[in-house]
mmCIF file as gemmi writes it, N, C-alpha and C atoms, coordinates in Angstrom:
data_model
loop_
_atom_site.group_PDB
_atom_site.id
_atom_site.type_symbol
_atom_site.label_atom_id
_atom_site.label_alt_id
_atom_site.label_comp_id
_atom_site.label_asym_id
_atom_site.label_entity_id
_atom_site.label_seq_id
_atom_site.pdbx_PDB_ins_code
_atom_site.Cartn_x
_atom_site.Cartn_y
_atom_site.Cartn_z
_atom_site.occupancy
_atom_site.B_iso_or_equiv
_atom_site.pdbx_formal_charge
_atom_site.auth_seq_id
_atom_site.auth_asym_id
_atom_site.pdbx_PDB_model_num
ATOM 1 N N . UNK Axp A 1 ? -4.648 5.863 -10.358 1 0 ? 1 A 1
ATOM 2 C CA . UNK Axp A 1 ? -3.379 6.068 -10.994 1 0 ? 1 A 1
ATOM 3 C C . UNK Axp A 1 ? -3.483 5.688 -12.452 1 0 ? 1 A 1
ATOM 4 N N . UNK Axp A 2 ? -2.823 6.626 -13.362 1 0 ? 2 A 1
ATOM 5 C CA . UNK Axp A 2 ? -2.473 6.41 -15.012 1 0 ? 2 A 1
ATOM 6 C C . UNK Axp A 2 ? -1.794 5.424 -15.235 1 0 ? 2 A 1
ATOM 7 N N . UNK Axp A 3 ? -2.463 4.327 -15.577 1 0 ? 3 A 1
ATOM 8 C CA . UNK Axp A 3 ? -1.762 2.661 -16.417 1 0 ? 3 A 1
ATOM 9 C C . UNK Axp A 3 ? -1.144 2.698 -16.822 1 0 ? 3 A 1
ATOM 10 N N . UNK Axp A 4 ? 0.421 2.958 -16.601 1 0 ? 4 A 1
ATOM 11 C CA . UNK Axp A 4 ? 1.262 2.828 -17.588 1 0 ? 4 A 1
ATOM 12 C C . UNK Axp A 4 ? 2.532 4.18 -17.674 1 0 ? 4 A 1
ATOM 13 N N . UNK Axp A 5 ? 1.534 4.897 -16.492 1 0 ? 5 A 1
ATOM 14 C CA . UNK Axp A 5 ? 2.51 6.115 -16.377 1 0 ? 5 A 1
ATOM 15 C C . UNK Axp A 5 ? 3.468 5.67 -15.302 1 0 ? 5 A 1
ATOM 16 N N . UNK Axp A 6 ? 5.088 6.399 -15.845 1 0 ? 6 A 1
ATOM 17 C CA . UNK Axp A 6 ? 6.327 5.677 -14.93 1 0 ? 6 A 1
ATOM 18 C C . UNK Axp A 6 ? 6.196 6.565 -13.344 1 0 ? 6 A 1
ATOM 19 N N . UNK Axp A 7 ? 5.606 7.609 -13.276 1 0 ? 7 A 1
ATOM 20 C CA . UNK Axp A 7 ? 5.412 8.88 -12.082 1 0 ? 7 A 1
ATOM 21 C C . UNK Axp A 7 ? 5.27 7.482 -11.198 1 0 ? 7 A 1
ATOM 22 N N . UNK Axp A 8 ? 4.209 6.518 -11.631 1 0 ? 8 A 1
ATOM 23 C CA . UNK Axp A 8 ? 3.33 6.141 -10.395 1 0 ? 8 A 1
ATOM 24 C C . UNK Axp A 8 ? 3.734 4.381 -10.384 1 0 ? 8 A 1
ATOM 25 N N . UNK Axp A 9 ? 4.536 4.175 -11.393 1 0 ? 9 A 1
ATOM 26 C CA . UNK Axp A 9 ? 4.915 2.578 -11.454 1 0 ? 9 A 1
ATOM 27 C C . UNK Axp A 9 ? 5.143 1.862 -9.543 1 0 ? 9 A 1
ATOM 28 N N . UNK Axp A 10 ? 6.001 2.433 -9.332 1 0 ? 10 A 1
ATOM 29 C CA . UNK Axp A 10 ? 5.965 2.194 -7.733 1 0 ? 10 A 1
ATOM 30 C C . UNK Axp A 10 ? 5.349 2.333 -6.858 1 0 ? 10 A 1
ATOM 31 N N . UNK Axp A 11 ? 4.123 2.917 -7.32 1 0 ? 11 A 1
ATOM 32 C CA . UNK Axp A 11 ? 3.154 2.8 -6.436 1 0 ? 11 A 1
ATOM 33 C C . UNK Axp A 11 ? 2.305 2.136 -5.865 1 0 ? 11 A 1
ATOM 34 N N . UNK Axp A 12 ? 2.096 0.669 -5.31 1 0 ? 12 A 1
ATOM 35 C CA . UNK Axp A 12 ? 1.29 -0.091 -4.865 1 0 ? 12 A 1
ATOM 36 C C . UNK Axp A 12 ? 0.48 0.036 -4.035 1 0 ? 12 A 1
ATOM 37 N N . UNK Axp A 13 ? 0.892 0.443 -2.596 1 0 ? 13 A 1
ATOM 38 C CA . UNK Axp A 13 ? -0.758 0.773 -1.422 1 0 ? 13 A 1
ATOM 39 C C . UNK Axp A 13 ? -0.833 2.135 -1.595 1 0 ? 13 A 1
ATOM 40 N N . UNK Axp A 14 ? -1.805 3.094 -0.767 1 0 ? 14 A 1
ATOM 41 C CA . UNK Axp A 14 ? -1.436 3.86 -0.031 1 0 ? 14 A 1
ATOM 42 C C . UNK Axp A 14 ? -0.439 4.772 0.229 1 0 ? 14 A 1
ATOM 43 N N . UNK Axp A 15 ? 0.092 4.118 0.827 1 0 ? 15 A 1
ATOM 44 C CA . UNK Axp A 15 ? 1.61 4.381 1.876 1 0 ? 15 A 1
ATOM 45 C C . UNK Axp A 15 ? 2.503 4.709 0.932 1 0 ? 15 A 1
ATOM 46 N N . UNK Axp A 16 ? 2.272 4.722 -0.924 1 0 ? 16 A 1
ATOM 47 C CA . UNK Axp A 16 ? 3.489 4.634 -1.464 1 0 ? 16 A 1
ATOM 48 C C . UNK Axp A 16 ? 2.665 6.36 -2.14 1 0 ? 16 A 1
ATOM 49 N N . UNK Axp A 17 ? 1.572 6.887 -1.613 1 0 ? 17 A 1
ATOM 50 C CA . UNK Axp A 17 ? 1.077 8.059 -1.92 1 0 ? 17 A 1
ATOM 51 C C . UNK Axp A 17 ? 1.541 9.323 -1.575 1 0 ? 17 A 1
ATOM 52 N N . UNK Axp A 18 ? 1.811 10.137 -1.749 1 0 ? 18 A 1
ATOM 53 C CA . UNK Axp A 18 ? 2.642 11.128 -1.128 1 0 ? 18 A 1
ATOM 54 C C . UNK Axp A 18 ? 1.021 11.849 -0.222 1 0 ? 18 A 1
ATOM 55 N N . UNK Axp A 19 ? 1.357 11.75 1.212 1 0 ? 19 A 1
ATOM 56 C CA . UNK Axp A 19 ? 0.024 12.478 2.099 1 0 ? 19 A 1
ATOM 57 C C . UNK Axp A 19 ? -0.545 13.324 1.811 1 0 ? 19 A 1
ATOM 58 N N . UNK Axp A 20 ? 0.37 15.158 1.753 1 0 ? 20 A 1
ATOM 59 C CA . UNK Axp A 20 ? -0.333 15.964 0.702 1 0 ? 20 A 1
ATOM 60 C C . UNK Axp A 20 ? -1.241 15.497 -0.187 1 0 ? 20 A 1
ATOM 61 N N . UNK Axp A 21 ? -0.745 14.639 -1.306 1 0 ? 21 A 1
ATOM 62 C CA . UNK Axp A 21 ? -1.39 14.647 -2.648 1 0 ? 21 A 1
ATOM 63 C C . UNK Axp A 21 ? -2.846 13.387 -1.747 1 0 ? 21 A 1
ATOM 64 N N . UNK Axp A 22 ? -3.197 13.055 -0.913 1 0 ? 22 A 1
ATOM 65 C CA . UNK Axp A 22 ? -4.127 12.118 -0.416 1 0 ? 22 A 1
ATOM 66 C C . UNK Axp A 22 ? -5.097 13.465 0.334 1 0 ? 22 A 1
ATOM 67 N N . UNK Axp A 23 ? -4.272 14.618 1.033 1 0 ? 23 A 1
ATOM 68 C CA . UNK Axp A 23 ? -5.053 15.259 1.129 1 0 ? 23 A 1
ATOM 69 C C . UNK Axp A 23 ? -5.915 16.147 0.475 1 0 ? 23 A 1
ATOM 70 N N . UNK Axp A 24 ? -5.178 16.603 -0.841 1 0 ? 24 A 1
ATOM 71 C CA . UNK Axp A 24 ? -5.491 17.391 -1.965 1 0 ? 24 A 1
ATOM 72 C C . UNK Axp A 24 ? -6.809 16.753 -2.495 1 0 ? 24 A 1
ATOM 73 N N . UNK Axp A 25 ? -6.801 15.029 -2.517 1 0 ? 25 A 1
ATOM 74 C CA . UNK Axp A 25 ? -7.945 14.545 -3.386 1 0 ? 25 A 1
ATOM 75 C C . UNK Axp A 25 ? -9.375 14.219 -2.354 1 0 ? 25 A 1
ATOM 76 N N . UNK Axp A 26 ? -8.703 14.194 -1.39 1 0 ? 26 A 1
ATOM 77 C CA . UNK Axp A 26 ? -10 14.025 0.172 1 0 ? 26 A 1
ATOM 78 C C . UNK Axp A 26 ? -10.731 15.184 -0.39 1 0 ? 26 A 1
ATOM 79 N N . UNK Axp A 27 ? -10.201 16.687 0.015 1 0 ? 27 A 1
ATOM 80 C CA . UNK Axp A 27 ? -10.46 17.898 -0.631 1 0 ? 27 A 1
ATOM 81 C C . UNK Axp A 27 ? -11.192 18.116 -1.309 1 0 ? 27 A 1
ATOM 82 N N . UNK Axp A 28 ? -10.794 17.6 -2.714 1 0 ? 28 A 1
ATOM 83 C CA . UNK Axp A 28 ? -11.56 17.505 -3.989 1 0 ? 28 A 1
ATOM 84 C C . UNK Axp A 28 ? -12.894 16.751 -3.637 1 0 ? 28 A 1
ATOM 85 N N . UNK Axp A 29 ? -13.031 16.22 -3.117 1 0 ? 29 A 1
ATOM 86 C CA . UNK Axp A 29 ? -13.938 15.205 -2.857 1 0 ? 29 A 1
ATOM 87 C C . UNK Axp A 29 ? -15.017 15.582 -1.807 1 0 ? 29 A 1
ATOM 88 N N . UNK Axp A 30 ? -15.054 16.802 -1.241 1 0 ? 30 A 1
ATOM 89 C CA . UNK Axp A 30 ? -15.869 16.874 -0.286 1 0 ? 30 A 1
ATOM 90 C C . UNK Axp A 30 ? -16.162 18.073 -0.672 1 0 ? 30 A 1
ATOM 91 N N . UNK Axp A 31 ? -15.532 18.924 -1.615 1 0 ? 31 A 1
ATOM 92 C CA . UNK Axp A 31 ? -16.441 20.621 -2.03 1 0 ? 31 A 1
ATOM 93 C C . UNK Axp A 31 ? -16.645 20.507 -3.651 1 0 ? 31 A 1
ATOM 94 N N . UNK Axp A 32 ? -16.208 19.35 -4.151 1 0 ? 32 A 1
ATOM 95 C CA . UNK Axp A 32 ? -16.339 19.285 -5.967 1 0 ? 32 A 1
ATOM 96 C C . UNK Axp A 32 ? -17.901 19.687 -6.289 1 0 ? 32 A 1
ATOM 97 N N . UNK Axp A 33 ? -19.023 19.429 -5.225 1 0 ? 33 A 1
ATOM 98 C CA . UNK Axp A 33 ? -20.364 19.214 -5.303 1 0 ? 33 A 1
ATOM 99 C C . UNK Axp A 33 ? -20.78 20.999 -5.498 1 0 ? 33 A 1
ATOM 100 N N . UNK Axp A 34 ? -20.081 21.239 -4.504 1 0 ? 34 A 1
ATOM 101 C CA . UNK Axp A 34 ? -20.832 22.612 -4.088 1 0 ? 34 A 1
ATOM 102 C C . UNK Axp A 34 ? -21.857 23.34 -4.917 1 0 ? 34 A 1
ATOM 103 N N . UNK Axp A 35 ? -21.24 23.652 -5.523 1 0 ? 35 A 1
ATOM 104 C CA . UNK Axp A 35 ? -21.31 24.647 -6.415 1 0 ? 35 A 1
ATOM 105 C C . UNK Axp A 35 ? -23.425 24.545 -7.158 1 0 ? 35 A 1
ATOM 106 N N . UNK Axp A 36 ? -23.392 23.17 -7.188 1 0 ? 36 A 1
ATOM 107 C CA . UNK Axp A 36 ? -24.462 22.657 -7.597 1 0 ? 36 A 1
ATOM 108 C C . UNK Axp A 36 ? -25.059 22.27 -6.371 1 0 ? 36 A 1
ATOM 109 N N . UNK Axp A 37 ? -24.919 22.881 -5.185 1 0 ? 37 A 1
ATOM 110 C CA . UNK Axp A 37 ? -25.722 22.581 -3.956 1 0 ? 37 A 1
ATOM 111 C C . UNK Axp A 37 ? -25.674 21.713 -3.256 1 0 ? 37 A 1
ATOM 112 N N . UNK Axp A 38 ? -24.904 20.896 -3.516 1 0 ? 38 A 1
ATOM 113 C CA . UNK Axp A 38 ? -25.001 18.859 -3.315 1 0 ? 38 A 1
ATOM 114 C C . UNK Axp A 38 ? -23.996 18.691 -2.142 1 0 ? 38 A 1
ATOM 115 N N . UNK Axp A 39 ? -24.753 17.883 -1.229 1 0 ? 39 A 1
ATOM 116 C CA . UNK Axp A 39 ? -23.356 17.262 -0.247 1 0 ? 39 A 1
ATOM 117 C C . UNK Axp A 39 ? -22.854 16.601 -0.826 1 0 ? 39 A 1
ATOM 118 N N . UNK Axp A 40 ? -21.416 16.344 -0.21 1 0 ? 40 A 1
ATOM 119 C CA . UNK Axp A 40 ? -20.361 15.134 -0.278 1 0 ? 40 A 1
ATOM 120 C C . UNK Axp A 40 ? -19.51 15.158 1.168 1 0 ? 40 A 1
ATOM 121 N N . UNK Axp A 41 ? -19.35 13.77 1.094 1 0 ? 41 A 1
ATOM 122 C CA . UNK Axp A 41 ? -18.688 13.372 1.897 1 0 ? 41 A 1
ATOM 123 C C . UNK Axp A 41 ? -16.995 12.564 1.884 1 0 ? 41 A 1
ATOM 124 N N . UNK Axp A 42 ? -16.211 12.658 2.423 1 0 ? 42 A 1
ATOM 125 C CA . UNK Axp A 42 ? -15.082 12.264 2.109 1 0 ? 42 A 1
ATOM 126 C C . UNK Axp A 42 ? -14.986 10.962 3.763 1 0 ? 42 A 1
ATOM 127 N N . UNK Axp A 43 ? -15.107 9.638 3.231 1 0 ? 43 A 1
ATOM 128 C CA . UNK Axp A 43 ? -14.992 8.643 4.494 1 0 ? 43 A 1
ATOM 129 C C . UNK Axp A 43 ? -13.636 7.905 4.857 1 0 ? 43 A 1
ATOM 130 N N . UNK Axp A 44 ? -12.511 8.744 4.293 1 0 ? 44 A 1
ATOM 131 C CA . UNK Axp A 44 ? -11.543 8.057 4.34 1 0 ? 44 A 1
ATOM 132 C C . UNK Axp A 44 ? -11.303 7.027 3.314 1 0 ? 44 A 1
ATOM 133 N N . UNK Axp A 45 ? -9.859 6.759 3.606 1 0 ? 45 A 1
ATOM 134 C CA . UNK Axp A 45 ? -9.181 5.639 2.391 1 0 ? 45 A 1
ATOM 135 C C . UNK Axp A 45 ? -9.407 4.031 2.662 1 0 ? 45 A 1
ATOM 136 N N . UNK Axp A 46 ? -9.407 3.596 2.032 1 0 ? 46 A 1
ATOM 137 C CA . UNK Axp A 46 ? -9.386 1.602 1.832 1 0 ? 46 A 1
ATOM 138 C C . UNK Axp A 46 ? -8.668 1.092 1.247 1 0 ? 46 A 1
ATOM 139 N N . UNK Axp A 47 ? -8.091 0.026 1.992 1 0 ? 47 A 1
ATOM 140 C CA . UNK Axp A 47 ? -7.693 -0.8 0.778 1 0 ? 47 A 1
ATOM 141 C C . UNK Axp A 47 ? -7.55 -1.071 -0.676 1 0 ? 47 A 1
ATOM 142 N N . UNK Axp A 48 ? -6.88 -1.26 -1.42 1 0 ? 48 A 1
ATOM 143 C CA . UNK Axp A 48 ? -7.306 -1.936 -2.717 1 0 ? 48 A 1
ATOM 144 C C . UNK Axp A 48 ? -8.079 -2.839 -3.01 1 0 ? 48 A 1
ATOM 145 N N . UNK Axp A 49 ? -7.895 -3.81 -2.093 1 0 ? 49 A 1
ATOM 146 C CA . UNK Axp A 49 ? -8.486 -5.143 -2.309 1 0 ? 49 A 1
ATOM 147 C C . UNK Axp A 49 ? -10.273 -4.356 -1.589 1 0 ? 49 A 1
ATOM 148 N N . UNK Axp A 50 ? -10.924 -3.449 -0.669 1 0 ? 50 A 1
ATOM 149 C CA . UNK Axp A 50 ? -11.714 -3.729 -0.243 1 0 ? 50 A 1
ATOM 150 C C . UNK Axp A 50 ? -12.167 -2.608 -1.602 1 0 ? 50 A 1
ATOM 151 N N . UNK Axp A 51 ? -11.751 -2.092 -2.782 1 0 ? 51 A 1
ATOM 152 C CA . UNK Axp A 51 ? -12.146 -0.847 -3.827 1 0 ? 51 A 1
ATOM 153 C C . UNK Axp A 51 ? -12.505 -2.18 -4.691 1 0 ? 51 A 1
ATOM 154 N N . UNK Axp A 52 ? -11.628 -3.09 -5.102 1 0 ? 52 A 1
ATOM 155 C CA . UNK Axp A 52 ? -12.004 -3.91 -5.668 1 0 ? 52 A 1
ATOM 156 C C . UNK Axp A 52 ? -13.066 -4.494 -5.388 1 0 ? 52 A 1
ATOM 157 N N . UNK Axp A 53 ? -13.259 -5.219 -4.193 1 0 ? 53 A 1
ATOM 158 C CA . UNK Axp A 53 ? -14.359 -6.237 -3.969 1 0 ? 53 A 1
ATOM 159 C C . UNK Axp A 53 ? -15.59 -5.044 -4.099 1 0 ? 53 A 1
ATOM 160 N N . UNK Axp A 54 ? -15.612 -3.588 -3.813 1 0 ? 54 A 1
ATOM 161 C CA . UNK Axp A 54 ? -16.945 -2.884 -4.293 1 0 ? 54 A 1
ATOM 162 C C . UNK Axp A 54 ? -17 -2.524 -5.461 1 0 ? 54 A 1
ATOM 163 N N . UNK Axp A 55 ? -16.198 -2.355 -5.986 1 0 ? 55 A 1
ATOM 164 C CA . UNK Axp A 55 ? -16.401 -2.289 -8.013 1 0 ? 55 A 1
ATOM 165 C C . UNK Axp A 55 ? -17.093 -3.946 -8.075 1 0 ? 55 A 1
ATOM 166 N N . UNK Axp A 56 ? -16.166 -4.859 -8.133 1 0 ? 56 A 1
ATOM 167 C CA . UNK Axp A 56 ? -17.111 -6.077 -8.12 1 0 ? 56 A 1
ATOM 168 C C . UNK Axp A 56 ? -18.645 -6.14 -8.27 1 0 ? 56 A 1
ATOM 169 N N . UNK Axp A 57 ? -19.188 -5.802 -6.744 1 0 ? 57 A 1
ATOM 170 C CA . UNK Axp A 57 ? -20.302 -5.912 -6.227 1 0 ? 57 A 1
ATOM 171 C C . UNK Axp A 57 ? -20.959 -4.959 -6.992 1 0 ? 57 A 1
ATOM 172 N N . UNK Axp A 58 ? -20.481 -4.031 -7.466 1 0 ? 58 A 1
ATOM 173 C CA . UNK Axp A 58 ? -21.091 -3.006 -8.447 1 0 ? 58 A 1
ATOM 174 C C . UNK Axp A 58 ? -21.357 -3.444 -9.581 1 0 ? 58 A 1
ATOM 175 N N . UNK Axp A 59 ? -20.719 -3.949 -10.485 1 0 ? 59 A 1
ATOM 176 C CA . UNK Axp A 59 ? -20.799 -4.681 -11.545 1 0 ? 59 A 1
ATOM 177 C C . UNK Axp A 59 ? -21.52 -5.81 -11.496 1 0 ? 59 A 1
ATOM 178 N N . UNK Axp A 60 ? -21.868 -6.848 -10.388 1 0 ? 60 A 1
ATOM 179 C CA . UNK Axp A 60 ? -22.573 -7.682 -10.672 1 0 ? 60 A 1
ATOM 180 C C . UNK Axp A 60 ? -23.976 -7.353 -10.12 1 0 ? 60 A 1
ATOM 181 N N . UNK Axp A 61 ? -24.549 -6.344 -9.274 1 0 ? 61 A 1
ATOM 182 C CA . UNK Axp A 61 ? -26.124 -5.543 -9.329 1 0 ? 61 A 1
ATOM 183 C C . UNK Axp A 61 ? -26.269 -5.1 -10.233 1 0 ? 61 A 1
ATOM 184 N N . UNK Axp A 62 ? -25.289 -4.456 -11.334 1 0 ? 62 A 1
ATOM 185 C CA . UNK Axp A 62 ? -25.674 -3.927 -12.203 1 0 ? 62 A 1
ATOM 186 C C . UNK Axp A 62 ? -26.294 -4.562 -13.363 1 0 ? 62 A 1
């Protein structure tokens, strides 16, 4: 979500996502590759807190 944009101010989990628009980006996410031959996979949604703790873990291997 855009920092600062009012569309999405109320938006905290999930649940405050409109489903469509969760399915639209699953979507995106599993044929964006194609084109260039490449799998992708779409594994479902998480938490915030568990996106966070893997950005984390990303940043500190890095």
């Amino acid at each position: 979500m855009p920092l600062g944009d009012p569309v999405w101010a109320a938006a905290v989990t999930l649940d405050d996502v409109p489903g469509h628009l969760l399915r639209e980006l699953e979507h995106f996410f599993t044929v964006y590759k194609d084109l260039e031959e490449k799998k992708t996979a779409a594994l479902g949604w998480r938490s915030a807190a568990e996106a966070i703790a893997v950005i984390e873990a990303a940043r500190a291997a890095y």
